[in-house]
VEXFI-131534 format. One record per residue (C-alpha): z, y, x. Coordinates in pm, 1 decimal. Example, Ala and Ser with C-alpha at 12.3 -4.5 7.8 and 13.67 -1.06 7.14 Angstrom:
! VEXFI-131534
<voro <780.0,-450.0,1230.0>>
<voro <714.0,-106.0,1367.0>>
! end
This chain:
! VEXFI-131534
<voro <-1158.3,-13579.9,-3664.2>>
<voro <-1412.3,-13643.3,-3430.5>>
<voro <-1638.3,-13321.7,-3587.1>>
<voro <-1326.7,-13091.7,-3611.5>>
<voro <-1275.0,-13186.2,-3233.1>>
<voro <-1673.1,-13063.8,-3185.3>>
<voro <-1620.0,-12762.2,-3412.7>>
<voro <-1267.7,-12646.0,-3217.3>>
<voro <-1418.1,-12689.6,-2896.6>>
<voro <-1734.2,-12549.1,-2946.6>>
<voro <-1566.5,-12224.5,-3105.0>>
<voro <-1351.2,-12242.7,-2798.3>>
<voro <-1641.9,-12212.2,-2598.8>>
<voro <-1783.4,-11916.3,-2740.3>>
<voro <-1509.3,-11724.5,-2732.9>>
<voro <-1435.9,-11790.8,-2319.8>>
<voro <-1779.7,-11670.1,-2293.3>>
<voro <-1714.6,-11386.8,-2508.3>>
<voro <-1398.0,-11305.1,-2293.5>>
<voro <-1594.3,-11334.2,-2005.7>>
<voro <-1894.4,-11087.1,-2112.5>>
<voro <-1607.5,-10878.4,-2230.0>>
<voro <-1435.0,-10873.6,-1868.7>>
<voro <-1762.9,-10816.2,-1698.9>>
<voro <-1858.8,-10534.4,-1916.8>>
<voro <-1532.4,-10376.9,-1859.1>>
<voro <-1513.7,-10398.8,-1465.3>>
<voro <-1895.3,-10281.9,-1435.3>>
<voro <-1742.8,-9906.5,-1684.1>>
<voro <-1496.0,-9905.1,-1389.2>>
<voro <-1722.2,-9899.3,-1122.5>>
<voro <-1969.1,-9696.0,-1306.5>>
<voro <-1692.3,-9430.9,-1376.9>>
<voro <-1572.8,-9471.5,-1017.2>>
<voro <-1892.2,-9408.1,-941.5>>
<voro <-1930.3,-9062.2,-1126.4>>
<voro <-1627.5,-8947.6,-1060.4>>
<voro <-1722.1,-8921.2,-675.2>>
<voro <-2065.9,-8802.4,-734.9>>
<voro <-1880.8,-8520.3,-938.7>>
<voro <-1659.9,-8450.1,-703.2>>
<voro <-1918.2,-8466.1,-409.1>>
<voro <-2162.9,-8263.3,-614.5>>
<voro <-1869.8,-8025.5,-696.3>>
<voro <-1814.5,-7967.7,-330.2>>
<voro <-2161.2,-7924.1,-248.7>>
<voro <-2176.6,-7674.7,-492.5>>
<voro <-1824.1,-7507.6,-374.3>>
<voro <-1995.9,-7524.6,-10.7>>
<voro <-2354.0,-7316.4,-146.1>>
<voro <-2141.6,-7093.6,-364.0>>
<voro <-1897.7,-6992.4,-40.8>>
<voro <-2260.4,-6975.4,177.5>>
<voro <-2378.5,-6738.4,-87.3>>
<voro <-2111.0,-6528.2,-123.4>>
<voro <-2052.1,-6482.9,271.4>>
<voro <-2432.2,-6391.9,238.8>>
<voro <-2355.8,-6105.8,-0.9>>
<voro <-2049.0,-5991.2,157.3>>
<voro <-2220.5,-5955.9,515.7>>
<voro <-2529.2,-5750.3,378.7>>
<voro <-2263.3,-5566.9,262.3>>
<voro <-2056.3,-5526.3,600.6>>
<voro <-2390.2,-5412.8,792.1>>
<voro <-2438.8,-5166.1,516.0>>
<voro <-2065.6,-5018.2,598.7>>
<voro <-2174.9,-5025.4,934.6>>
<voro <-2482.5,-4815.7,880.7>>
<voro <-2316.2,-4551.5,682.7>>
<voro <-1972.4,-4569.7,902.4>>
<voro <-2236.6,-4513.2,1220.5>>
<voro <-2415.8,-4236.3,997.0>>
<voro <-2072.4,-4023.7,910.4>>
<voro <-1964.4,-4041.1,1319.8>>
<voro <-2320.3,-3903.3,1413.8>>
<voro <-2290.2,-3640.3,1174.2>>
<voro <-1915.2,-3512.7,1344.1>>
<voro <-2096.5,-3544.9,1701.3>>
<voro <-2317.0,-3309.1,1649.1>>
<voro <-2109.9,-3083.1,1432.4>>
<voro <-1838.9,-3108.9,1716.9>>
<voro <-1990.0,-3210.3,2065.9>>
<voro <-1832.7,-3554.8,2046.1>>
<voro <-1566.4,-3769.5,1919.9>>
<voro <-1196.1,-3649.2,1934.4>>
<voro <-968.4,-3818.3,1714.8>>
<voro <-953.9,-3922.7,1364.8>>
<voro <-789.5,-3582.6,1244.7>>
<voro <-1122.7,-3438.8,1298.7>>
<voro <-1186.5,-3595.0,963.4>>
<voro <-1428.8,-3889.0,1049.7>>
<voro <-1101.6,-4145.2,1022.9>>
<voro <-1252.2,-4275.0,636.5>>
<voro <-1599.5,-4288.5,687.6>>
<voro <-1695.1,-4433.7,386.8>>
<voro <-1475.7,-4204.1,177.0>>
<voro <-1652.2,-3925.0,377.2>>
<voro <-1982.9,-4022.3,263.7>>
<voro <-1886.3,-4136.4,-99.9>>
<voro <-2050.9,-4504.8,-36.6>>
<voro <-1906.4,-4771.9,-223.8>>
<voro <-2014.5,-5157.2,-192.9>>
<voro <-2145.6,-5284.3,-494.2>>
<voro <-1945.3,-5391.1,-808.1>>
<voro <-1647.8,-5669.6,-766.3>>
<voro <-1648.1,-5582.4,-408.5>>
<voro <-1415.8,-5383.8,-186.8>>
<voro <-1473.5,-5272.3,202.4>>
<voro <-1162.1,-5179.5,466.5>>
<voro <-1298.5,-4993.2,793.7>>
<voro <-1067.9,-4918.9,1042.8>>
<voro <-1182.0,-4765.1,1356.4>>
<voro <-1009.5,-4829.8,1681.7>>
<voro <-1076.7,-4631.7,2056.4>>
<voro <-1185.0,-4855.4,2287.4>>
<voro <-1201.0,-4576.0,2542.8>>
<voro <-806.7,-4489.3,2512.5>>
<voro <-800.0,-4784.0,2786.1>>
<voro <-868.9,-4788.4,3122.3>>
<voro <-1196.3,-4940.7,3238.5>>
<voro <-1082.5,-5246.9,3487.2>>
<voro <-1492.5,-5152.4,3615.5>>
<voro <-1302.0,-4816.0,3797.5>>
<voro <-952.5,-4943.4,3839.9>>
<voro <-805.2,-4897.8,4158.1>>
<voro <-473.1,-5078.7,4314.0>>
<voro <-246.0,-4782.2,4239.2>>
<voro <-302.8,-4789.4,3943.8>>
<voro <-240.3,-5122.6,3918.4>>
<voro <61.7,-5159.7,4111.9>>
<voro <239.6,-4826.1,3917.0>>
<voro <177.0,-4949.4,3588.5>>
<voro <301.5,-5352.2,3682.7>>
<voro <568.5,-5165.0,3847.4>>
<voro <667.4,-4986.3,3518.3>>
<voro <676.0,-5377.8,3361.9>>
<voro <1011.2,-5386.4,3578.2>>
<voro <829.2,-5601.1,3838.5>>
<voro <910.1,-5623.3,4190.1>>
<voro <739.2,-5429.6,4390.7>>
<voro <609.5,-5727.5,4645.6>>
<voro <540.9,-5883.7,4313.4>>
<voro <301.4,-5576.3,4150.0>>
<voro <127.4,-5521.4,4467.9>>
<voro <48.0,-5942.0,4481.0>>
<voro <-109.6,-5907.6,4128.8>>
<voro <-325.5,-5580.7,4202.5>>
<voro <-462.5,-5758.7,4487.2>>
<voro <-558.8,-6113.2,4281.8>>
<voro <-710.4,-5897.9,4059.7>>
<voro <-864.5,-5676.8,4278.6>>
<voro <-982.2,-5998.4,4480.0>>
<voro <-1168.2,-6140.1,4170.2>>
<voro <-1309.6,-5834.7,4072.5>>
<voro <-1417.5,-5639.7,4416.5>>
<voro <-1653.6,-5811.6,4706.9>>
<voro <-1470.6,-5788.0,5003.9>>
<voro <-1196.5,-5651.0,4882.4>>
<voro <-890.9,-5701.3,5132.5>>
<voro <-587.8,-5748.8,4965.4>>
<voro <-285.5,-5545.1,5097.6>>
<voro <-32.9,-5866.1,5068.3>>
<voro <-270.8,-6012.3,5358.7>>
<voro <-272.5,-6351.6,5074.2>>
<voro <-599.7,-6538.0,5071.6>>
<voro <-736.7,-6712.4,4768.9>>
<voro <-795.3,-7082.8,4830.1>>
<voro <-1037.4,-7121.1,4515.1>>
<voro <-1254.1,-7341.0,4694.6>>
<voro <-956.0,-7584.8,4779.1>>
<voro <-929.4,-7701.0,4409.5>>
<voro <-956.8,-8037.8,4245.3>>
<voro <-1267.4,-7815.5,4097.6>>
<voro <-1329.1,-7569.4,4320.4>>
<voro <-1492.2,-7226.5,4232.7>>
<voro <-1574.5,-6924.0,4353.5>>
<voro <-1470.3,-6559.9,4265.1>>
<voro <-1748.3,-6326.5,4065.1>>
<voro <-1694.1,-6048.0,4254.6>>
<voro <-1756.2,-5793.2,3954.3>>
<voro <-1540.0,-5666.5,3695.3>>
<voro <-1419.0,-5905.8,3424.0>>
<voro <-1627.0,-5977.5,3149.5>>
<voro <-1374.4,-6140.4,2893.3>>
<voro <-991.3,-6121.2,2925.5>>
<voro <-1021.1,-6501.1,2931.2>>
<voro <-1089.2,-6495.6,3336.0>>
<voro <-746.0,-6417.0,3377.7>>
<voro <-656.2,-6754.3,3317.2>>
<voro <-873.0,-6860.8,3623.2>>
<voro <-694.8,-6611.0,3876.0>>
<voro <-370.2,-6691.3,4123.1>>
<voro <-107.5,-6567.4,4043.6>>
<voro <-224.9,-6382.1,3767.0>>
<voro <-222.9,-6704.5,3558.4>>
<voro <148.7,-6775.8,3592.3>>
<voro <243.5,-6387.2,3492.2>>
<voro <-7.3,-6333.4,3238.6>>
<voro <22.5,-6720.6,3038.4>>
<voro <335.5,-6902.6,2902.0>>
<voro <417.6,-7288.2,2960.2>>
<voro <188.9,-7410.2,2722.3>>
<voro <-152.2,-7235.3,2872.2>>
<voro <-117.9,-6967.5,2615.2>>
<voro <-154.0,-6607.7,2663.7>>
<voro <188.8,-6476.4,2619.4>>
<voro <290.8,-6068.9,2573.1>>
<voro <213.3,-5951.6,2899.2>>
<voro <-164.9,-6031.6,2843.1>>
<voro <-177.1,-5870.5,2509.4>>
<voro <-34.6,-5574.0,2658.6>>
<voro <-266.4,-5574.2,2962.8>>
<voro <-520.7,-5629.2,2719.4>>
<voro <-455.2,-5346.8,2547.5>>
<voro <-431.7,-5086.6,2844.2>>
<voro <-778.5,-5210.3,3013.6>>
<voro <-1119.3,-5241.1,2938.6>>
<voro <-1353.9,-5518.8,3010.7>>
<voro <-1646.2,-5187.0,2921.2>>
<voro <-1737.3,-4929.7,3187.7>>
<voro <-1695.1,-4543.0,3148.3>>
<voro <-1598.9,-4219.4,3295.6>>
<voro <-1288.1,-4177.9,3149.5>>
<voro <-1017.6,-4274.7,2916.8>>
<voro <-967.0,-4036.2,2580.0>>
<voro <-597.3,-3928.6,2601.1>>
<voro <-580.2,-3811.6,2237.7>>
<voro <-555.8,-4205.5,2166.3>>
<voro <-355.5,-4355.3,2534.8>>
<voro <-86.2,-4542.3,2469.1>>
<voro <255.0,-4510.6,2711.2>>
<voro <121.5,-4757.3,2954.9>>
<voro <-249.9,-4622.0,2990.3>>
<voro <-40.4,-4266.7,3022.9>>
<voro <147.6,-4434.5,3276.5>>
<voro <-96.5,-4584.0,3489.7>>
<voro <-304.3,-4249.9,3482.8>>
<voro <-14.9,-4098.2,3674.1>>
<voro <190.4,-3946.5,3362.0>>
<voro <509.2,-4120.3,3439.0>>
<voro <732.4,-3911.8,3289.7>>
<voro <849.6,-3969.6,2949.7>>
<voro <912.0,-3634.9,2858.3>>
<voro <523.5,-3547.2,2975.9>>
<voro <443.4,-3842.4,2728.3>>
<voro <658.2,-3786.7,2380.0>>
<voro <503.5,-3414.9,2419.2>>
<voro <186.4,-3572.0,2393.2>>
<voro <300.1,-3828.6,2097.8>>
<voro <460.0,-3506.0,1904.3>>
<voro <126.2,-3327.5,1990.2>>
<voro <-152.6,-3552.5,1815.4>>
<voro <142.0,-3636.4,1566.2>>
<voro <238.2,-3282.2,1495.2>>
<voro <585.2,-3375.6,1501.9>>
<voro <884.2,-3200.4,1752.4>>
<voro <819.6,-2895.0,1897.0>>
<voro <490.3,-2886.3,1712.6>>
<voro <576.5,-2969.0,1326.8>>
<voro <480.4,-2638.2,1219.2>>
<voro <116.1,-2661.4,1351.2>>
<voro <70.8,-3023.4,1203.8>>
<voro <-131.5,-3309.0,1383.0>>
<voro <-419.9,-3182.7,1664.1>>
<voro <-575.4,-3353.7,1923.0>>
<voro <-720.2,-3250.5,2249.5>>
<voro <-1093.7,-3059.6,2271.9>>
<voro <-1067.8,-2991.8,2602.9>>
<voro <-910.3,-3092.8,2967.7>>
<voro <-706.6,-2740.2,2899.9>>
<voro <-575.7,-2831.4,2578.9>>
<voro <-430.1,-3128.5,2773.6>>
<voro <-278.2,-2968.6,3072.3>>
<voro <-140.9,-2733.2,2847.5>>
<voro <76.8,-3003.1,2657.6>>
<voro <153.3,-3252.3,2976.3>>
<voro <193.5,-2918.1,3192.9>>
<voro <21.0,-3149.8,3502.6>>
<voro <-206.4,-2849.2,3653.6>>
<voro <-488.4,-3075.5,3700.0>>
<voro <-581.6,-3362.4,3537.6>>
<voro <-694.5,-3649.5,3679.8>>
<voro <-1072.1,-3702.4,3711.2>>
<voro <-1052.8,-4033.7,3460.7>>
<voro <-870.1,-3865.3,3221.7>>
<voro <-1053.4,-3713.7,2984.6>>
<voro <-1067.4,-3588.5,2571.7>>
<voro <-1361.5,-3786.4,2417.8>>
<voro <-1399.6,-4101.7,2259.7>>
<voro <-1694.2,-4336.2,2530.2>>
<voro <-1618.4,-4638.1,2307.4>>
<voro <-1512.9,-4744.3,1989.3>>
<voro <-1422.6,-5034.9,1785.6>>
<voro <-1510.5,-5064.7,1457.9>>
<voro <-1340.2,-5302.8,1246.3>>
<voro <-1508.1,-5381.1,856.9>>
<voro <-1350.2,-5606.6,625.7>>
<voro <-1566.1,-5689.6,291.8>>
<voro <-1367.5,-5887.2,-19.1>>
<voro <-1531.5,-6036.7,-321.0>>
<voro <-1266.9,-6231.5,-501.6>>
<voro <-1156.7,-6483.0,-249.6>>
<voro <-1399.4,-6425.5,-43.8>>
<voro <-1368.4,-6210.8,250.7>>
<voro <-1656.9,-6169.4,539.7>>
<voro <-1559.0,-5998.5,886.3>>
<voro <-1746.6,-5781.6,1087.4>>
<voro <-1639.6,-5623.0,1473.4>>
<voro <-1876.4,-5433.5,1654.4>>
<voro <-1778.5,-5205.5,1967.2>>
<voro <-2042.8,-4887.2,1983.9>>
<voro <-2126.8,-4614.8,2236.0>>
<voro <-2239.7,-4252.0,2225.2>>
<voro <-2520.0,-4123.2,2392.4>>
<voro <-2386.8,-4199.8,2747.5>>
<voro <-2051.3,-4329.1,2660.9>>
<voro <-2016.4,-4618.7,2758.1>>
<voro <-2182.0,-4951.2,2931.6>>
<voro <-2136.0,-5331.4,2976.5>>
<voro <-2029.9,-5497.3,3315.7>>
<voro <-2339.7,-5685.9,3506.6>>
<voro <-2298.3,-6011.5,3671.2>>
<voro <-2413.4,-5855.0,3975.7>>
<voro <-2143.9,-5860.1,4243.7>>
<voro <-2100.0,-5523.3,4427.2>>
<voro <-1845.6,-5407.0,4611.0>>
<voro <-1617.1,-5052.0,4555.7>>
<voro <-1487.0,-4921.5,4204.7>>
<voro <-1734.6,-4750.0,4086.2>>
<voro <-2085.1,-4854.5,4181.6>>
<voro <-2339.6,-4740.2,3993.8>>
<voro <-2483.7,-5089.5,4043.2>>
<voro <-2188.0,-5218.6,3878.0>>
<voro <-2287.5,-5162.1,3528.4>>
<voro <-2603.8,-5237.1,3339.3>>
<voro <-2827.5,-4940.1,3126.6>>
<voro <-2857.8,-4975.6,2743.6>>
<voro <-3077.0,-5142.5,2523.8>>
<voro <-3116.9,-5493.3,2694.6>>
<voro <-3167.7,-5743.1,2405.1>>
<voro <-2999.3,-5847.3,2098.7>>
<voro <-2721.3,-6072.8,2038.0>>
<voro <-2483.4,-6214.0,1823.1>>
<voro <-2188.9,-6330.2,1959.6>>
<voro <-1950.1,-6664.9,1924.9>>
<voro <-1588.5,-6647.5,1804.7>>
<voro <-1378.6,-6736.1,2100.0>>
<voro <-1036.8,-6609.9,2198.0>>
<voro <-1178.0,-6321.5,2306.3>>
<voro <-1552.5,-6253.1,2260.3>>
<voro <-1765.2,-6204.0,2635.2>>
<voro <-1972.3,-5901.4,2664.1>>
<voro <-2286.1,-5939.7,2522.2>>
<voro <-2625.5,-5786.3,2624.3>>
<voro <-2640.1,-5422.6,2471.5>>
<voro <-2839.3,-5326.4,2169.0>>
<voro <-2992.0,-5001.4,2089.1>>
<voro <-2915.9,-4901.2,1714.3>>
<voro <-3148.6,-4639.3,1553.7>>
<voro <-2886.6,-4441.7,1553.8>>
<voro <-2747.5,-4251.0,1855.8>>
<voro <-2499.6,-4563.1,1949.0>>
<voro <-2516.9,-4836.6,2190.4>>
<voro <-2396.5,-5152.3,2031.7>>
<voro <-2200.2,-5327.0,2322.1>>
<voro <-2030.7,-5594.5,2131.2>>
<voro <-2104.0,-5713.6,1777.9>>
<voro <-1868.5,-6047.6,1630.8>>
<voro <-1883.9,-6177.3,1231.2>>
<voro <-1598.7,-6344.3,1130.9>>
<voro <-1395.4,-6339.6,1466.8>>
<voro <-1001.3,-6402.1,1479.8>>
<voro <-805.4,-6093.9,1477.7>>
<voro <-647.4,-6036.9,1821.4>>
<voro <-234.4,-5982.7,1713.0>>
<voro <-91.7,-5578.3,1804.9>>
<voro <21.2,-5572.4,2152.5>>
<voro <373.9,-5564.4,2165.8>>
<voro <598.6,-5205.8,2203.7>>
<voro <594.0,-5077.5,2538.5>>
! end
């Protein structure tokens, strides 16, 4: 009995231990497995991460190449026709125009947009203002308040006709007006009154800034293109009436009265004051484009890369200084082309950055890579 006892209990014994080896060996797979599953996963991301980096590589050697030949094909209508128009001149596809096609598995949208159908806040003046707030059904006391806040930001010494004073300097953080034109649409969050008509509840820019955004210019030029003003730049240029402005519309459209001669555009200030039958136009109204916007999209796959970059003719158009002068249109006010490189951030809406002389013919005011898409301003 007593050596069964010994032989039971020793064979009891060795299989615990076996049990326990077995156990051990079993939670150390776990862990190991565990273990390579997250290194899989973390090396799967890092390669997800480097595959993304490469591709958005690709795709923006790609975008600067649609630049380059979008910049090309413009150049090539300015000298054929003294300028920029309007896209019915034939430059509205420039890549189709030139027959360039991004490389295999990729695909490239341009659109094209004119900067200089708005009106340059650098050479706004407080008519202009106060008529066009005044066709947003405001009061008049009201209109003529918000021309002179943003007159009183933007001019030095600039009295304001509703005889209010600023009291920027009596904030919790005080701060003093720039005295120059505004640099980013951003600054009108910063600006009496203008901040309660121009932002919702919530801090956000609400309707009226998208549509003030659209009618003015943070860039300085001569004048505004008509063959792409919209209702309200038509408006604040004096063209109130809205028989003067579906002529236009049914003009470039070649719809109404003109269906038969299909869509045109203005070449000249005649051509203009033949359609709006105004006599004389007003010196900032004008027929060529000073600025434009050039929007280029590049997709591979998934992927998609963003490019924006705002351009000038020869003499178009400049950016804003920081220097504070005083009047509209200071020559002072502005700063020449060709000041540096830079590539700008992706905020709500991008500040002017220092100009760049291209090879080409073009000023490159404004250049953003993968920037938000500001929304359509909504219908006048």
């Amino acid at each position: 009995m007593t050596h069964l006892r010994q032989a039971y209990g020793g064979q009891a014994h060795h299989q615990s231990t076996r049990s326990s080896v077995l156990v051990i060996v079993l939670v150390t797979i776990v862990f190991t497995s565990m273990a390579l599953v997250a290194l899989i996963e973390q090396a799967s991301n890092d390669l997800l991460v480097e595959s993304r980096a490469a591709a958005a590589r690709r795709l923006r050697q790609e975008a600067y190449s649609a630049l380059e030949v979008t910049l090309a094909t413009l150049q090539n209508f300015i000298q054929a026709d003294s300028g920029l128009h309007h896209p019915a001149e034939g430059w509205g596809d420039p890549l189709g125009f030139a027959g360039w096609t991004p490389r295999d598995g990729c695909t490239a949208e341009v659109t094209l947009a004119d900067e200089s159908a708005k009106i340059p806040l650098s050479r706004v003046d407080a008519t202009t203002l106060v008529n066009l707030f005044q066709s947003w059904q405001m009061a008049p006391a009201d209109a003529q308040r918000l021309a002179d806040a943003l007159l009183g930001w933007m001019r030095k010494d600039y009295v304001p006709a509703s005889g209010q004073p600023t009291d920027y300097d009596q904030l919790a953080i005080p701060y003093g007006v720039p005295g120059r034109s505004m640099r980013s649409f951003s600054e009108l969050a910063a600006i009496d009154d203008a901040r309660d008509v121009f932002y919702d509840d919530q801090g956000r820019p609400n309707d009226l800034w998208r549509r003030f955004a659209a009618t003015f210019s943070i860039y300085n030029y001569s004048q505004v293109n008509l063959n792409a003003a919209s209702a309200d730049v038509l408006t604040a240029l004096g063209f109130t009436d809205p028989a003067q402005q579906q002529r236009v519309a049914d003009y470039l459209a070649g719809t109404g009265a003109y269906v038969s001669k299909g869509p045109q555009w203005f070449n000249s200030a005649n051509d203009a004051n033949t359609v709006l039958g105004s006599g004389t136009l007003p010196p900032m109204a004008g027929t060529q484009i000073r600025a434009l916007r050039v929007n280029i999209v590049m997709h591979e796959g998934r992927g998609e890369f963003r490019l924006t970059a705002v351009v000038s003719p020869t003499g178009g158009a400049s950016i804003v200084s920081t220097t504070a002068t005083s009047g509209t249109a200071a020559a002072s006010d502005t700063t020449t082309a060709g000041a540096g490189t830079s590539n700008a951030a992706t905020p709500a809406v991008a500040p002017v950055t220092p100009a760049l002389r291209l090879n080409y013919p073009f000023t490159l005011l404004e250049i953003q890579e993968n920037a938000e898409m500001s929304p359509a301003p909504p219908a006048a």
